[in-house]
ROVOSE-223274 format. One line per field, with one value per residue: x, y, z of N, C-alpha, C, O, CB in turn; residue in three letters; residue number from 1. Coordinates in steps of 0.001 Angstrom, whole numbers, plus 500000, padded with zeros to 6 digits. Glycine has a CB too. Example, Ala and Ser with C-alpha at 12.3 -4.5 7.8 and 13.67 -1.06 7.14 Angstrom:
nc1 = [513190|512850];
nc2 = [494310|497750];
nc3 = [507800|507080];
cac1 = [512300|513670];
cac2 = [495500|498940];
cac3 = [507800|507140];
cc1 = [513200|512900];
cc2 = [496700|500030];
cc3 = [507800|507870];
oc1 = [514236|513409];
oc2 = [496681|501138];
oc3 = [508465|508039];
cbc1 = [511308|514084];
cbc2 = [495527|499402];
cbc3 = [509046|505725];
code = [Ala|Ser];
pos = [1|2];
***
This chain:
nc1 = [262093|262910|263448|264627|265766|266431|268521|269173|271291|272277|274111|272678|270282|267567|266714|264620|264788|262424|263019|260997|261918|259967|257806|255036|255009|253878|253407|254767|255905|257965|259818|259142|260473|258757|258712|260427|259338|257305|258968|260328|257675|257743|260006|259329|256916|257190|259316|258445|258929|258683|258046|259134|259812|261208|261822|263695|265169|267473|266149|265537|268120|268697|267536|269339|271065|268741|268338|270459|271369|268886|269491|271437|270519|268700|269974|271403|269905|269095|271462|271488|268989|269286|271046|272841|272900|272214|270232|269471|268829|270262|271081|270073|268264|266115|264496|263206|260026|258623|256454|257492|260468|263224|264550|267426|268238|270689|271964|273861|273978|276857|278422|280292|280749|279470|278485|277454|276688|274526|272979|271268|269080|267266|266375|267134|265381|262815|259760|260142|262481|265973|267687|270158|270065|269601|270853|272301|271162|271075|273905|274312|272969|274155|276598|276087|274506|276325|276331|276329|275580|274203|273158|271301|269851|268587|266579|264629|263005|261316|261996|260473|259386|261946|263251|261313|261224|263840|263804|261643|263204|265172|263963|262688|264634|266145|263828|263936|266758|266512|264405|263811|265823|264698|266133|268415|268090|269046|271977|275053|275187|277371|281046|283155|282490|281794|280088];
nc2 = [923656|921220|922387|923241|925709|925367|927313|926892|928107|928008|928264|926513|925799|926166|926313|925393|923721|922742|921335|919508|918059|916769|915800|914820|913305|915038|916445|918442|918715|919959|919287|919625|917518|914098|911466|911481|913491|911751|909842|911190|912273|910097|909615|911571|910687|907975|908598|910165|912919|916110|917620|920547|921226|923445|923393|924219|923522|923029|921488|921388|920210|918027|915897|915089|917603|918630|916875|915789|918452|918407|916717|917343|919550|918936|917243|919115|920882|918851|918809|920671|920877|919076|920159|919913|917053|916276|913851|912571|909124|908162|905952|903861|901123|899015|896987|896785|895680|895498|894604|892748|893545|893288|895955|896821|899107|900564|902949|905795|908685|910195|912088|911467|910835|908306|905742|903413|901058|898591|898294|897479|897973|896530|898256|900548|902751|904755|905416|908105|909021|908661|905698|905808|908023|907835|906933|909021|910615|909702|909827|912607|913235|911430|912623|915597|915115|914146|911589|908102|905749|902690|901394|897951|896367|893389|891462|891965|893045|894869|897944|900344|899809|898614|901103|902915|901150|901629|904152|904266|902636|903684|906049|904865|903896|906487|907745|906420|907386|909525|909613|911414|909689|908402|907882|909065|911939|914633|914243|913076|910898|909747|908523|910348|912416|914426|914588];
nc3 = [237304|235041|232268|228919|225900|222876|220220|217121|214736|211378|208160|206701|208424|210222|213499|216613|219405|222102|225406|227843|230462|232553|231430|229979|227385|225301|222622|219540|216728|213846|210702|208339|207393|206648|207925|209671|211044|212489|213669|215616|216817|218239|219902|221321|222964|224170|225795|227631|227016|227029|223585|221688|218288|215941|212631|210023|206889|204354|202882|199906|198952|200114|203142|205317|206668|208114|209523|210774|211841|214003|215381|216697|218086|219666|221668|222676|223764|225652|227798|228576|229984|231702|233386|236530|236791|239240|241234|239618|237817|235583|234001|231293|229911|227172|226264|223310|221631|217943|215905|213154|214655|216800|219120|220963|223594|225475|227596|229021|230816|230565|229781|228394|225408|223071|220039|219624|217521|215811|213788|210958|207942|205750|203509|201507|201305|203456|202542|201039|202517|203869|205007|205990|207446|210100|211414|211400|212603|215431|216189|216153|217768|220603|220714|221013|222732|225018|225356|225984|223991|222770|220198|219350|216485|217273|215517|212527|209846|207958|207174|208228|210755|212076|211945|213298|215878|216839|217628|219768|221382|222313|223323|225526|226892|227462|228650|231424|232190|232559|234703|238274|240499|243517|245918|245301|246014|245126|245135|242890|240579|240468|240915|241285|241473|239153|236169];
cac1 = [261675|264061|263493|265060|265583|268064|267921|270690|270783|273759|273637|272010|269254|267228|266045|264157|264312|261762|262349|260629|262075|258826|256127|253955|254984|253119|255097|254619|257366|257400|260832|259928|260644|257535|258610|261211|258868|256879|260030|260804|256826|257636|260564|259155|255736|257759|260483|257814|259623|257645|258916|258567|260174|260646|263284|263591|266326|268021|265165|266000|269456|268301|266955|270833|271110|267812|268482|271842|270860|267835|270337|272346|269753|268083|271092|272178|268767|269060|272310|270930|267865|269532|271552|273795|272175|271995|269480|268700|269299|271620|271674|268525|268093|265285|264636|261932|259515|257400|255941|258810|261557|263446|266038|267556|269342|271434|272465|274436|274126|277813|278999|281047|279465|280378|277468|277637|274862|274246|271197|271542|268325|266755|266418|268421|265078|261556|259254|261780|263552|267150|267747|271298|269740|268368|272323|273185|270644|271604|275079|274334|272251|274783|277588|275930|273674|277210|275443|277437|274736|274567|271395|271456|269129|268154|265726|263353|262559|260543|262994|260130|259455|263203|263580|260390|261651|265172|263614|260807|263456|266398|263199|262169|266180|266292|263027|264654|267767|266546|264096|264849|266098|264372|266862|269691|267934|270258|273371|275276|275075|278770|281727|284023|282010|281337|279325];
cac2 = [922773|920716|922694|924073|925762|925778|927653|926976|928327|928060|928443|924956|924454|926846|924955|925745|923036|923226|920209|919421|916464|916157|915852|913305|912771|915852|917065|918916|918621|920134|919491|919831|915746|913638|910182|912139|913847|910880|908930|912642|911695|908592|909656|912627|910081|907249|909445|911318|914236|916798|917940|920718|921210|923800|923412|924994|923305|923016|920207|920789|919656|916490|915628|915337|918611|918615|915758|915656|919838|918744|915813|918412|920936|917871|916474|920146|920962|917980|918788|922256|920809|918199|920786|919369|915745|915420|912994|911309|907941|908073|904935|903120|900236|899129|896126|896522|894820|895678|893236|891885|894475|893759|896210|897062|899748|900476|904549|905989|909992|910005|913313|911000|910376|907268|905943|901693|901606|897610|898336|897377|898149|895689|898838|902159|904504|904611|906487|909078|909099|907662|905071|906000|909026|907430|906563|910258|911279|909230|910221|913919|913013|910873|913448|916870|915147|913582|910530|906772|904895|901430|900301|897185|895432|891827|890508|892754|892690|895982|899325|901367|898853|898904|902558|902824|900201|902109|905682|903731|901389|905083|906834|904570|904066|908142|908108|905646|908015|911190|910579|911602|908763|908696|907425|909475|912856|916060|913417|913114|909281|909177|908893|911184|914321|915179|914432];
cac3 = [236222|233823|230597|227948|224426|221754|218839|216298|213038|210473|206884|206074|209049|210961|214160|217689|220009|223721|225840|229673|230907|233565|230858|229923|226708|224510|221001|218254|216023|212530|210765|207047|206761|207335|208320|210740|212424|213028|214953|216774|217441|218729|220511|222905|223645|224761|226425|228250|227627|226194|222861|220290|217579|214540|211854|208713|206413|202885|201868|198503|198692|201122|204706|205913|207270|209015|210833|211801|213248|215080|216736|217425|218772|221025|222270|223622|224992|226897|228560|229931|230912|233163|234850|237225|236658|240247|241631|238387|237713|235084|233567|230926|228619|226970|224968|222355|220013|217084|215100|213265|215005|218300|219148|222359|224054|226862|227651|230128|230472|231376|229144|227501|224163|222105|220028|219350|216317|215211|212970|209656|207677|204331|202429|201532|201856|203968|201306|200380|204012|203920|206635|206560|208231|211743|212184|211748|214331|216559|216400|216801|219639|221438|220267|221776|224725|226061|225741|225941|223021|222664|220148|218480|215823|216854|214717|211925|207976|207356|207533|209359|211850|212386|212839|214719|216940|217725|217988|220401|222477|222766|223836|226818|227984|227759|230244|232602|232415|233170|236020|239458|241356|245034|246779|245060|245500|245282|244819|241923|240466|240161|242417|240591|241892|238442|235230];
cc1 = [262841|263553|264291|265164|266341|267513|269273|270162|272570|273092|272831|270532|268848|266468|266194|263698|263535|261651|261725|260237|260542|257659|255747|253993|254195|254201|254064|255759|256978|259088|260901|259777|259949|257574|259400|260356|257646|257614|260152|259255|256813|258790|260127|257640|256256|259003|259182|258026|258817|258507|258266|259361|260056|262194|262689|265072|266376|267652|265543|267385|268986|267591|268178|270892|270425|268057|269122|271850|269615|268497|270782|271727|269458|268914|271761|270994|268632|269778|271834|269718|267932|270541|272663|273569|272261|270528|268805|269354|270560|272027|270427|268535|266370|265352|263103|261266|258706|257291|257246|260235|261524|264870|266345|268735|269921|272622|272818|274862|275437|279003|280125|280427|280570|278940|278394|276140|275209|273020|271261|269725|268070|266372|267151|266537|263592|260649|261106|262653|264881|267462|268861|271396|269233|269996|272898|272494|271153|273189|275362|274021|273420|276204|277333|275199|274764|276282|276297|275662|274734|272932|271801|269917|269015|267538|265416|264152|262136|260989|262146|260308|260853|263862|262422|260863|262801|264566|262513|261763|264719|265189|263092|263683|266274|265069|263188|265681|267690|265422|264936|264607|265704|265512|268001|269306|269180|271541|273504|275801|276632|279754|283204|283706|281494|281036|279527];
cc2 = [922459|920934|923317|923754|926066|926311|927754|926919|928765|928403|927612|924920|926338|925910|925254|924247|923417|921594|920180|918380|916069|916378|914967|913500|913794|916420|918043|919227|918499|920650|919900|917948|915026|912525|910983|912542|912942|909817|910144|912106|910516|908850|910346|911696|909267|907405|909982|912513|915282|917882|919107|921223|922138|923963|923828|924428|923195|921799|919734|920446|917724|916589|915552|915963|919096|918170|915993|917130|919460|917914|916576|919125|919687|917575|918065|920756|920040|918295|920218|921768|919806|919004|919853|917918|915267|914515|912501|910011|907410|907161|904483|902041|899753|897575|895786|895713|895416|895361|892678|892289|894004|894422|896727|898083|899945|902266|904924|907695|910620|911704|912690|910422|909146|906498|904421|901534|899739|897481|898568|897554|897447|896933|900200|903134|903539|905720|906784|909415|908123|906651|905241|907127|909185|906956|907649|911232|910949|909269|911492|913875|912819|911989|914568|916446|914284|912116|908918|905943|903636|900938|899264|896281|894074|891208|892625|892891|894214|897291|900080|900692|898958|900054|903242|902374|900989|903269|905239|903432|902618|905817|906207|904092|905211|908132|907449|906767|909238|911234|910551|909976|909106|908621|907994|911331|913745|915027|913186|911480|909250|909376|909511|912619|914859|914271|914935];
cc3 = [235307|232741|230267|226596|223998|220596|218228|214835|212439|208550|206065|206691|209839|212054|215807|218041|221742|224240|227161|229967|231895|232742|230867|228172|225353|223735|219956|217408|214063|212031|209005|206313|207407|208314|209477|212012|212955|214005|215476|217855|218775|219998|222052|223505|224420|225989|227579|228656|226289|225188|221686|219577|216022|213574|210456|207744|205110|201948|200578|197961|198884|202735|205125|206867|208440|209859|211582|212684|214097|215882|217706|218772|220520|222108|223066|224359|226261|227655|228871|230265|232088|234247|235456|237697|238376|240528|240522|238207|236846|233861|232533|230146|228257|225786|224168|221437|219338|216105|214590|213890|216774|217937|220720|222793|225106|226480|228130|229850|231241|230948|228813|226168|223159|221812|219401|218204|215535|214399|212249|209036|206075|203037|202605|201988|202413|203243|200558|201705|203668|204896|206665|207407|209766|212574|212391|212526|215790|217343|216702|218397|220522|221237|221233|223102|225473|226437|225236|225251|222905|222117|219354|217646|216073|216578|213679|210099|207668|208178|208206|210366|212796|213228|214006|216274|217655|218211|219559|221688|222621|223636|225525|227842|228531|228878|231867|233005|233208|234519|237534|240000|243430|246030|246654|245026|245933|245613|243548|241687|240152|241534|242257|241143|240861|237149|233926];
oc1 = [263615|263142|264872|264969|267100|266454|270227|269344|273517|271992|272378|269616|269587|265761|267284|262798|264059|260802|262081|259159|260140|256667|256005|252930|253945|255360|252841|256476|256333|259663|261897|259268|260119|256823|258651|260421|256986|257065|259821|259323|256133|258520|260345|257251|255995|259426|259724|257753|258556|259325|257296|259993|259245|263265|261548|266098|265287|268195|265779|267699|268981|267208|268187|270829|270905|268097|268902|272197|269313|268331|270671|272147|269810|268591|272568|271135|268247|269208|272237|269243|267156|270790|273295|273959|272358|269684|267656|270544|271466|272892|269403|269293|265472|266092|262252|261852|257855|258034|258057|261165|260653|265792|265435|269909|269459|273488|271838|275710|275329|279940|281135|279599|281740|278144|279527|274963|276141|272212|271360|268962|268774|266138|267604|266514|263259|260912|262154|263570|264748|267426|269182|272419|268727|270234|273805|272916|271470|273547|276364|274466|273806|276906|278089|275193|274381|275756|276791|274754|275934|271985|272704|269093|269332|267544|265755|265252|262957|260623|262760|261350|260851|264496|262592|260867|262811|264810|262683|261420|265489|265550|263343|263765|266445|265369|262769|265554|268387|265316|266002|263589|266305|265623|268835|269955|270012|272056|272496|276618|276907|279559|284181|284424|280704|281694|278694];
oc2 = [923319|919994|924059|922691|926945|926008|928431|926309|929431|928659|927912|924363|927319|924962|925360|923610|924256|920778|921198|917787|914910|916991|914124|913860|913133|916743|918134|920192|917736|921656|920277|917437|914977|912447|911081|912265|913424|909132|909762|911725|910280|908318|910022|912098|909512|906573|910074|913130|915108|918709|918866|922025|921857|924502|923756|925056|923253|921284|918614|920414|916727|917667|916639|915426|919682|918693|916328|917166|920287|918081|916601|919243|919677|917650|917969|921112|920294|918280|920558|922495|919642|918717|919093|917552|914086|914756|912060|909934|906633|907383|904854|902420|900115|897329|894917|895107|896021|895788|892188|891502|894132|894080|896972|897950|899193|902560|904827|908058|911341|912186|913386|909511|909134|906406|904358|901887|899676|896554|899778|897162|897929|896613|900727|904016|902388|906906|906331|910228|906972|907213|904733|907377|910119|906735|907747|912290|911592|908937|911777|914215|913776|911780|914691|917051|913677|911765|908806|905662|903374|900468|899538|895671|893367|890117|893774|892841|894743|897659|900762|900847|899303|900156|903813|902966|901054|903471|906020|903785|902106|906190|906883|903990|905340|908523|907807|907170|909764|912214|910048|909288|909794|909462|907772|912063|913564|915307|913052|910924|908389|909953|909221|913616|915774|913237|914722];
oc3 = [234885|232061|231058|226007|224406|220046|218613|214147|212856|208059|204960|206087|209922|211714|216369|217493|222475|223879|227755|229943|231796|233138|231727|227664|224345|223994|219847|217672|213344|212444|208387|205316|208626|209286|210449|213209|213876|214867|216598|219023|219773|221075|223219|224601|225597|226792|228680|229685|225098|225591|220968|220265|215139|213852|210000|208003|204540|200970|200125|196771|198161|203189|205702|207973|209410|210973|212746|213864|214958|217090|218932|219923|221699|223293|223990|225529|227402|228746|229983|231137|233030|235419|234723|238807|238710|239664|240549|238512|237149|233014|233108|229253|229017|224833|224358|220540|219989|215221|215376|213712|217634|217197|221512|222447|225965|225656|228869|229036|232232|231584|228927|226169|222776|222747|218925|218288|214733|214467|212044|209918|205187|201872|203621|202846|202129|203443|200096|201592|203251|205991|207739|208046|210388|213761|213217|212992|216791|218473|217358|219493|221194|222226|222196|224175|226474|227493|224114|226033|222992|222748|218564|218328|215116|217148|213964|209550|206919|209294|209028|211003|213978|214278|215083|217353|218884|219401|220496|222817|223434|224752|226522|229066|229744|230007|232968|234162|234076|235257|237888|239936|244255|246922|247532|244279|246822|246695|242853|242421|239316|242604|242948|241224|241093|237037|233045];
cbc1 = [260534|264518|262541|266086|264822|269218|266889|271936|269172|274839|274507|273003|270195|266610|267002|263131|265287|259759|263166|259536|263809|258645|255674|251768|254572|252209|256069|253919|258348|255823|261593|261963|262050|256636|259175|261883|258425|256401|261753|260637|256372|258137|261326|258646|254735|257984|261477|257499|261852|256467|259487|257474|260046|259558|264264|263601|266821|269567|263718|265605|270825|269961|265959|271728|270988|266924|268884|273574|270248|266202|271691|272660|267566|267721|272282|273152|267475|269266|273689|270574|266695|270365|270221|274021|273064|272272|268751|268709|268320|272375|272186|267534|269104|265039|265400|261878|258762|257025|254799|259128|261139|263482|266493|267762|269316|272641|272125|275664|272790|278470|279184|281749|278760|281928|276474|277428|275196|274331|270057|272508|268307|265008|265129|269757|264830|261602|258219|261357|262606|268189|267351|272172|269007|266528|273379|273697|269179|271289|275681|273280|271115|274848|277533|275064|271594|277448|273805|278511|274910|275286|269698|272463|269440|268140|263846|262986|260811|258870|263634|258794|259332|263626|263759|259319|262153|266721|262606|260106|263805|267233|261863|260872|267681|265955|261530|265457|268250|265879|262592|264386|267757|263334|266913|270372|266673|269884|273522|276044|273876|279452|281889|283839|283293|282185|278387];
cbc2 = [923400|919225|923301|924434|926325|924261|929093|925509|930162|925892|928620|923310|922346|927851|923323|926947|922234|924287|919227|920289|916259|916925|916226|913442|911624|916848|914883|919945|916805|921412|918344|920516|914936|913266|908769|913409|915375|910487|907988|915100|911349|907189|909963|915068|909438|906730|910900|911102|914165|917630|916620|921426|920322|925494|921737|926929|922377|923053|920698|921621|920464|915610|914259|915948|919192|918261|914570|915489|921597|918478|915014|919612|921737|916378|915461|921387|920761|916777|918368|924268|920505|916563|920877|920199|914541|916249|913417|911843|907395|907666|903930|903987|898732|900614|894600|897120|893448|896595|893525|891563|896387|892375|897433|895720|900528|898333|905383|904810|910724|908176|914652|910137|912332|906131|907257|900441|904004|896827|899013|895747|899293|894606|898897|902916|906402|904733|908491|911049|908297|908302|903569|906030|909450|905300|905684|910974|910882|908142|909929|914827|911347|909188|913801|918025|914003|914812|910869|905976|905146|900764|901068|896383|895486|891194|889192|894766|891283|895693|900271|901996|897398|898944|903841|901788|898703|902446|906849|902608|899231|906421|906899|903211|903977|909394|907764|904064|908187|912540|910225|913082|908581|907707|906233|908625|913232|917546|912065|914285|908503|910042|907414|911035|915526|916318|914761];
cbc3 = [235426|233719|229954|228259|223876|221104|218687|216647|212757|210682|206288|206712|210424|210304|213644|217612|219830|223699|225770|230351|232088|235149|229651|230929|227317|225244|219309|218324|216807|212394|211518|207554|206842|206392|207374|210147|212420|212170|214583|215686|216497|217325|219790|222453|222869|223855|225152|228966|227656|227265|222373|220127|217823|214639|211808|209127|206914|202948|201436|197609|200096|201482|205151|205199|206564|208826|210736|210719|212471|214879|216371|216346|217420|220588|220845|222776|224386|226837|228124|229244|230143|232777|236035|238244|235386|241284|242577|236720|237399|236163|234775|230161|228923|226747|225461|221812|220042|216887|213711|211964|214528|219653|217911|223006|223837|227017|227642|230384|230805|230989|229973|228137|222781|222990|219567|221331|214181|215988|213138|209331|208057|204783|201935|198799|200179|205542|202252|199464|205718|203933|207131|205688|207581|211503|211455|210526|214622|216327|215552|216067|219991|221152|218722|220912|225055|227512|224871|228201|221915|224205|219225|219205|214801|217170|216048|213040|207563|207449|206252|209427|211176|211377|211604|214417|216324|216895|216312|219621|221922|221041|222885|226593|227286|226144|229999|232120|231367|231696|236416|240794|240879|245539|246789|243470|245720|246988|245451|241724|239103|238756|243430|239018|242263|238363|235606];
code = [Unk|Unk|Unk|Unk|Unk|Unk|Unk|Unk|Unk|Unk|Unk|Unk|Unk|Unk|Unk|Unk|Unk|Unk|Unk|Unk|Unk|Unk|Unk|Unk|Unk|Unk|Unk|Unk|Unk|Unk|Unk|Unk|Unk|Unk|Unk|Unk|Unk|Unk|Unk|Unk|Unk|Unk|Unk|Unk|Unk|Unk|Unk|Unk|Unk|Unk|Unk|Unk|Unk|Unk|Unk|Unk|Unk|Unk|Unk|Unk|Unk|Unk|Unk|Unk|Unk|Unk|Unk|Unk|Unk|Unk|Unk|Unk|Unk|Unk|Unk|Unk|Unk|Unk|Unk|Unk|Unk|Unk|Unk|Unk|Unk|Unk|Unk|Unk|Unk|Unk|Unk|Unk|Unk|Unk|Unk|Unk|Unk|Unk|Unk|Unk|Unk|Unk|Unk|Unk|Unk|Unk|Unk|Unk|Unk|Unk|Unk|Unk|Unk|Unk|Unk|Unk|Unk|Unk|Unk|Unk|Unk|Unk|Unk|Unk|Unk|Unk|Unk|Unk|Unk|Unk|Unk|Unk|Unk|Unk|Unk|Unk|Unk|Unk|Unk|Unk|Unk|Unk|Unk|Unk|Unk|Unk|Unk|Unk|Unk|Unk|Unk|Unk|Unk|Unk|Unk|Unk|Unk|Unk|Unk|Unk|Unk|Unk|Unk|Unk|Unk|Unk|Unk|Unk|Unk|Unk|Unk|Unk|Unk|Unk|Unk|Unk|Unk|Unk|Unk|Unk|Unk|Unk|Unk|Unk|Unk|Unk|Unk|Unk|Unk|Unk|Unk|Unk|Unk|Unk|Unk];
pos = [1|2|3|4|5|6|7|8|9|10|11|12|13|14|15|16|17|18|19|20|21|22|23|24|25|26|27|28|29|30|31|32|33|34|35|36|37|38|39|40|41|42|43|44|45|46|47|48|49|50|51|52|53|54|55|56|57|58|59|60|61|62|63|64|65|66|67|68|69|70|71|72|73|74|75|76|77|78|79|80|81|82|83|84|85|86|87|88|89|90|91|92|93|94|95|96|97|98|99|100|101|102|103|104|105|106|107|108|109|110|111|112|113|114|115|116|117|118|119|120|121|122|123|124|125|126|127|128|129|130|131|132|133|134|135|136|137|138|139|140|141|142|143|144|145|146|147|148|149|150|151|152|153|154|155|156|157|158|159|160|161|162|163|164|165|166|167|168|169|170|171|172|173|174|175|176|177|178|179|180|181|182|183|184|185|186|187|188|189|190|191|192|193|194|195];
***
């Protein structure tokens, strides 16, 4: 089975990630920060990777810390739960809509991480969530899951919608990415030998 769990704790963040790439999409994710763990929501349903989640962080400083450690945590659970990424596909994009939000991504689980982020947002916060905070997930992410990023904003007005939309349209590239490829089983999608 492609699971696994990280548990990383520093002086800022306490934080147990469990992922299993062959789920159907079941979470429970409790980070502390509400709107957060409603895109984490959004992420492991659409991903169909079954997600849970417990973090403990330095709230009363900011959400910062949280975030950018559960990127962290996610993004290194992923890379032990793909193992030796043989016979997976490798590659995903995704181009989303919701209601006024299209954004679109394109991912490549290449263990080269470089994260392309065009998604400007009409306001600084969602409630009390920062949206400069959905850019520093996504940079942990693409940072520790060796992940080549590419989302961009093309169209949307209303900052959830927005971040909905990216956490929604990274989720369903990431479930393209990680399943097995039929035709490539027990081969490694590259022609380097290695990943």
């Amino acid at each position: 089975m492609r699971q696994a769990t990280i548990i990383r704790n520093t002086s800022e963040t306490s934080i147990e990630v469990t992922l299993n790439l062959d789920g159907s999409g079941v979470y429970d994710n409790q980070t502390g920060v509400g709107f957060f763990d409603h895109m984490l929501d959004q992420l492991s349903r659409h991903s169909l990777i079954d997600m849970t989640i417990r973090a403990r962080g330095d709230l009363h400083i900011d959400d910062h810390h949280t975030v950018e450690d559960t990127g962290i945590a996610i993004g290194q659970a992923l890379v032990q739960a793909l193992g030796d990424k043989k016979g997976i596909r490798r590659y995903g994009s995704f181009l989303l809509a919701m209601d006024d939000s299209l954004v679109r991504t394109a991912l490549d689980l290449s263990a080269r991480p470089y994260l392309v982020w065009n998604v400007d947002f009409p306001s600084e916060k969602i409630g009390t969530f920062d949206t400069e905070l959905v850019r520093e997930f996504f940079q942990a992410l693409s940072t520790h899951g060796g992940i080549t990023l590419h989302v961009d904003r093309i169209h949307g007005l209303n900052s959830h919608h927005i971040a909905e939309a990216a956490f929604k349209s990274v989720a369903r590239a990431l479930r393209e990415a990680v399943e097995p490829d039929p035709r490539m089983a027990g081969v490694l999608p590259s022609t380097k030998g290695a990943l």
